[in-house]
C-alpha positions in Angstrom: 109.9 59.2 51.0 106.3 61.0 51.7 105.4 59.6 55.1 102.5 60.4 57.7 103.3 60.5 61.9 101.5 60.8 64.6 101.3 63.1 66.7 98.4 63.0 69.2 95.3 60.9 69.5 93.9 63.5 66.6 96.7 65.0 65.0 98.6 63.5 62.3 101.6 65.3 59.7 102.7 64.5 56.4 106.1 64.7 55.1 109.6 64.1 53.7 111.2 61.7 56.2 114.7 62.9 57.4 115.3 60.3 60.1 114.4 57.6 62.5 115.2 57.4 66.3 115.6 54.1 68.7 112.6 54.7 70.1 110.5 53.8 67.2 109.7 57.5 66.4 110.1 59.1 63.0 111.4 62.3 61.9 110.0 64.2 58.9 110.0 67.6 57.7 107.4 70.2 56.1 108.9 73.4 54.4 111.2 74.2 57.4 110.1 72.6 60.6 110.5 69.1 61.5 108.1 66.8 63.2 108.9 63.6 65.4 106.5 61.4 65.8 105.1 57.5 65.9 104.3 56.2 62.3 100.8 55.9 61.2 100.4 52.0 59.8 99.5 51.9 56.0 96.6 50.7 54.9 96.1 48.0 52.1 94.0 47.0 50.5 93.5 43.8 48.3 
């Protein structure tokens, strides 16, 4: 599943989630590096 993470107050990453830690953090991955960071909230709209 395509998810976006946080990774600063600016910087956000896009990616194929791999994993999910206890601290609430994500894990994804772009080509060959991995990212962890907090999820960004969807948004929705109605």
């Amino acid at each position: 599943m395509l998810r976006t993470i946080s990774l600063g107050s600016c910087v956000s990453v896009q990616g194929l989630m791999v994993g999910q830690l206890a601290d609430g953090k994500i894990v994804i991955k772009v080509d060959e590096k991995t990212f962890v960071g907090y999820p960004v909230a969807g948004s929705r709209t109605s």
